[in-house]
N, C-alpha and C positions, 0 to 999 in steps of 0.2 A: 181658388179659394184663398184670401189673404187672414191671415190669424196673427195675431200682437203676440208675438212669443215672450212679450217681459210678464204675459199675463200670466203662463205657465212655469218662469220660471224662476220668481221672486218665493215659488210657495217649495221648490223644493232645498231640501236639506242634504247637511254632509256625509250621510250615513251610507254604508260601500254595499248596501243591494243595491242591484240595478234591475230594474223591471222591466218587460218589454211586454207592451198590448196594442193589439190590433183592431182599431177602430176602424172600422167599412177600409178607404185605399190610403190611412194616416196610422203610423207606427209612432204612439205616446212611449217616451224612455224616462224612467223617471226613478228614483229609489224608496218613495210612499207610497203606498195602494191608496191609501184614502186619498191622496191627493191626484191619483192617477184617475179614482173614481169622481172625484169631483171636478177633475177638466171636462171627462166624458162630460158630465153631466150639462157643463158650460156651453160643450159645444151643442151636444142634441138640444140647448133653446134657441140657437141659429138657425141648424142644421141637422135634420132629421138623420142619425144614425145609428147603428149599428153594434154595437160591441162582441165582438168576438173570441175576447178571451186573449189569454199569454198567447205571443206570438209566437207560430208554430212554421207555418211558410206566407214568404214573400215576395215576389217579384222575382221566382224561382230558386228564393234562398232557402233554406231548411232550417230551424231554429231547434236544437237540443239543449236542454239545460238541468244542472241540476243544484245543489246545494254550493257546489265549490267554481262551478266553469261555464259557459256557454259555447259550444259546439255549431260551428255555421258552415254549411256544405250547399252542391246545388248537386245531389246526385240525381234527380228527376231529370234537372237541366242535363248535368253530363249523359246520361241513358238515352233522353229523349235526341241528342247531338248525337248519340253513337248509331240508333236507330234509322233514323234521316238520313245518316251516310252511307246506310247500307251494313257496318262494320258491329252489330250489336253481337255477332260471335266470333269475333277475329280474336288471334292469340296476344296476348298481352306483351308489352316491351317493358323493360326495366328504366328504361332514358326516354325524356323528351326528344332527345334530338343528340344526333353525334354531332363532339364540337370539332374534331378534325377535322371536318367535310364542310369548309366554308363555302356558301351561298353566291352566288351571284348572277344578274340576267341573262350572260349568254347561255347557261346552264338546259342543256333539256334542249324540250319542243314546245314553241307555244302554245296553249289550251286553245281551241275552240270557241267562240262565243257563249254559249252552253255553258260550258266548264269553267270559264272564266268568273260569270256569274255564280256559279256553282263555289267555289274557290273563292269569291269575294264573300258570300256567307258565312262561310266555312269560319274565316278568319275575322269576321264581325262577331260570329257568336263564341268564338274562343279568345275574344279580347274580353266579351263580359264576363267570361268564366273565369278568369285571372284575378278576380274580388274575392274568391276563395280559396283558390291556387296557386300561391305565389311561385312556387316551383316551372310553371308553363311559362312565366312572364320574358322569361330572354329570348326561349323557341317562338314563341308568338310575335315578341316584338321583333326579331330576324325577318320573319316570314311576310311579316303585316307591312314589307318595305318596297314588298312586289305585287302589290295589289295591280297596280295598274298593269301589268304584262308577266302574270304568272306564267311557269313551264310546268313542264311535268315532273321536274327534279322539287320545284315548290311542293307540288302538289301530293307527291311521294311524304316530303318531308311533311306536310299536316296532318297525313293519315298516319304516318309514324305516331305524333303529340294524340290521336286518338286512339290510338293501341297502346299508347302508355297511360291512357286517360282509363280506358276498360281493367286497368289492374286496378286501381280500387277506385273506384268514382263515387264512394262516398266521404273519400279522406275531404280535410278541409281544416280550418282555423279555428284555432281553442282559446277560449277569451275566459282569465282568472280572476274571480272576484275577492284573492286574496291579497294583490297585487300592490308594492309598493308606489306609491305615487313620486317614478324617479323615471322619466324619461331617456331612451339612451338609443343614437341612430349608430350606425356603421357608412361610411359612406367610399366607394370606391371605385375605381376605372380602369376600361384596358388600353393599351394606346396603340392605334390606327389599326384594329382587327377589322377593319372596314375593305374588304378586298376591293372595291369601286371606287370608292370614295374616300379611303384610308379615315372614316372619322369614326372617333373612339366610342364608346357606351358607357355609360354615366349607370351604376348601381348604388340601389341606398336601403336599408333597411332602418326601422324606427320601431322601437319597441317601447310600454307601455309595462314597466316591471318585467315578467317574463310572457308577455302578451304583444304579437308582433300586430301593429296594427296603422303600418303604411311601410309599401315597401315600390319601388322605382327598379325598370329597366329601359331606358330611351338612350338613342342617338345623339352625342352632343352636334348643336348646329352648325359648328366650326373647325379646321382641323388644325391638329397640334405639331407641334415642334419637337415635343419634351415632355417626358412623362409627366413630369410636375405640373405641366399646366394642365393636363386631363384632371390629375387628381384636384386640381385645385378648384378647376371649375364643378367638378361632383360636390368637393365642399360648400361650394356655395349654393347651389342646389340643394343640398340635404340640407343646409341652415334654414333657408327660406320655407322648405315644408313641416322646419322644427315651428317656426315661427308662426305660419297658420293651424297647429296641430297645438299649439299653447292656447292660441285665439279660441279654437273650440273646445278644450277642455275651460275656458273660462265661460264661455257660453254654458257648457252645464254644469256652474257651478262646482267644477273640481279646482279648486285654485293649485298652481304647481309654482312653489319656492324656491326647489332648487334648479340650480342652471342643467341642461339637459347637455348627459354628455356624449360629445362624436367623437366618434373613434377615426382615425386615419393611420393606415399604413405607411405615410410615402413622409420621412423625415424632411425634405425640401419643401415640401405644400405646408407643413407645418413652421418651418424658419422661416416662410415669407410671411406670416401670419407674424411671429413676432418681431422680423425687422421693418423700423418705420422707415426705412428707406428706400425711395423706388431708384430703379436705374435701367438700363436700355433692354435688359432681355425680360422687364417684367411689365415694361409700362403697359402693355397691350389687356391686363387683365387685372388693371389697377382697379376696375368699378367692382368686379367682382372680390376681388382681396380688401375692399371699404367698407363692401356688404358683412363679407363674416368677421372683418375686423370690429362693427359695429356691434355686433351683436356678441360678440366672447366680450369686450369692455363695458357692457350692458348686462352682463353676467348670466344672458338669455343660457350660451353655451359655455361648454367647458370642453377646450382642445386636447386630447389623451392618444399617447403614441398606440399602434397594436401592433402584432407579428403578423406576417401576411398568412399562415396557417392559421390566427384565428381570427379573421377578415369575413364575419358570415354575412357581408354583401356577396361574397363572390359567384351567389350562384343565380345572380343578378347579369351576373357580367359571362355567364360559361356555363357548361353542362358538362356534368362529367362523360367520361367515354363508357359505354356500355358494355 
């Protein structure tokens, strides 16, 4: 079904409710009721639907709301994943995953075909679980690197991230409706914690006032020399997603004036940002140092040192020990 979204969104206004309603399988967000009642209204002369009220659940999301916050969980999802695995009464762990004990293919015994398939599930529906749990996202994305030739040392370690999922599997993400319109990411790296491949993992968090609401743990796809150049490419990364995260705040009508600010811990990722001069040990990551040079002289960002203690990407990049 293709719908003119300029129709729906020339009528809304600046005002900081934000509404969620569930029309048949289309989730209307809006901060007028009348106006939210009147798109319905638009579409049921197209299209025969539905209205179902403030969104409650979707697409295995949980929808809690009240006067001040919106509360978003999939604990059906997590229960109905703990069930299927068999583990709906195993004892609960405090960690995702021990970071001591790094990963890799010789590890173990290979699974089975069975089990394999079994184990590629597994790790498909705890990737979509990560929309509400950003806490899983570095143990997931570890694990999610052996899909093609899982062991049993993998396979150990998933059920682990389900025994720390049965400790509360209703926790999840809390969205403020009182919230300053001041965008502000963390962006940061480890360098060559890749036992196979030595390549580093790019972490980012973005928050939304005190509302986290994009956060990264992946593989960068190159390997580094220098810690400076991990950090610097996670920079450039966390700018690009500042950059489409402005895109759709102007889509709904939130306009954001001030430059959003990244934090970096790594003092040299920040000195090539302000020297305009390239020279032999930087050339190789000149397009990416163009990129967020672009956008801090475009006032998009605003570059701010942190202390690596208060670096809350970090748990992007690591898991504490248990």
């Amino acid at each position: 079904m293709c719908i003119d979204h300029s129709l729906f969104l020339k009528h809304v206004d600046t005002s900081t409710t934000i509404i969620l309603v569930y029309v048949d399988d289309i989730v209307l967000i809006g901060n007028n009721s009348e106006e939210i009642t009147h798109i319905t209204m638009l579409l049921d002369q197209d299209f025969k639907i539905k209205n179902l009220g403030d969104l409650t659940y979707f697409l295995g999301f949980e929808v809690a709301r009240n006067r001040t916050e919106i509360h978003l969980c999939q604990r059906k999802y997590t229960l109905d994943l703990l069930q299927e695995a068999g583990m709906i009464d195993c004892a609960p762990m405090p960690t995702p995953m021990v970071h001591s004990t790094p990963l890799s293919a010789e590890q173990g015994t290979q699974l089975n075909e069975n089990d394999c398939t079994t184990y590629r599930r597994l790790i498909g529906r705890l990737i979509y679980l990560t929309n509400t749990k950003p806490d899983i996202s570095f143990s997931v994305n570890k694990l999610s690197q052996y899909v093609y030739a899982p062991t049993t040392v993998h396979q150990r370690v998933a059920h682990r991230i389900l025994r720390y999922l049965k400790l509360a599997p209703w926790s999840g993400i809390f969205f403020h409706n009182d919230n300053l319109m001041q965008v502000e990411a963390y962006s940061d790296s480890d360098w060559a914690t890749g036992s196979e491949t030595r390549r580093s993992t790019t972490g980012s968090s973005i928050y939304l006032g005190n509302s986290l609401i994009s956060w990264k743990s992946k593989k960068q796809q190159t390997i580094s020399r220098n810690s400076s150049k991990v950090k610097y490419l996670a920079l450039a990364v966390t700018t690009c997603e500042i950059q489409w995260l402005i895109y759709l705040l102007q889509d709904l009508q939130l306009h954001h004036y001030k430059p959003a600010l990244l934090y970096c811990d790594n003092q040299s990722a920040i000195q090539i940002i302000s020297n305009q001069v390239f020279h032999e040990r930087i050339k190789h990551i000149e397009i990416d140092s163009h990129v967020v040079r672009e956008k801090l002289n475009n006032s998009l960002i605003k570059l701010l040192p942190i202390s690596s203690s208060m670096q809350a990407a970090d748990i992007f990049m690591s898991q504490p020990e248990s």
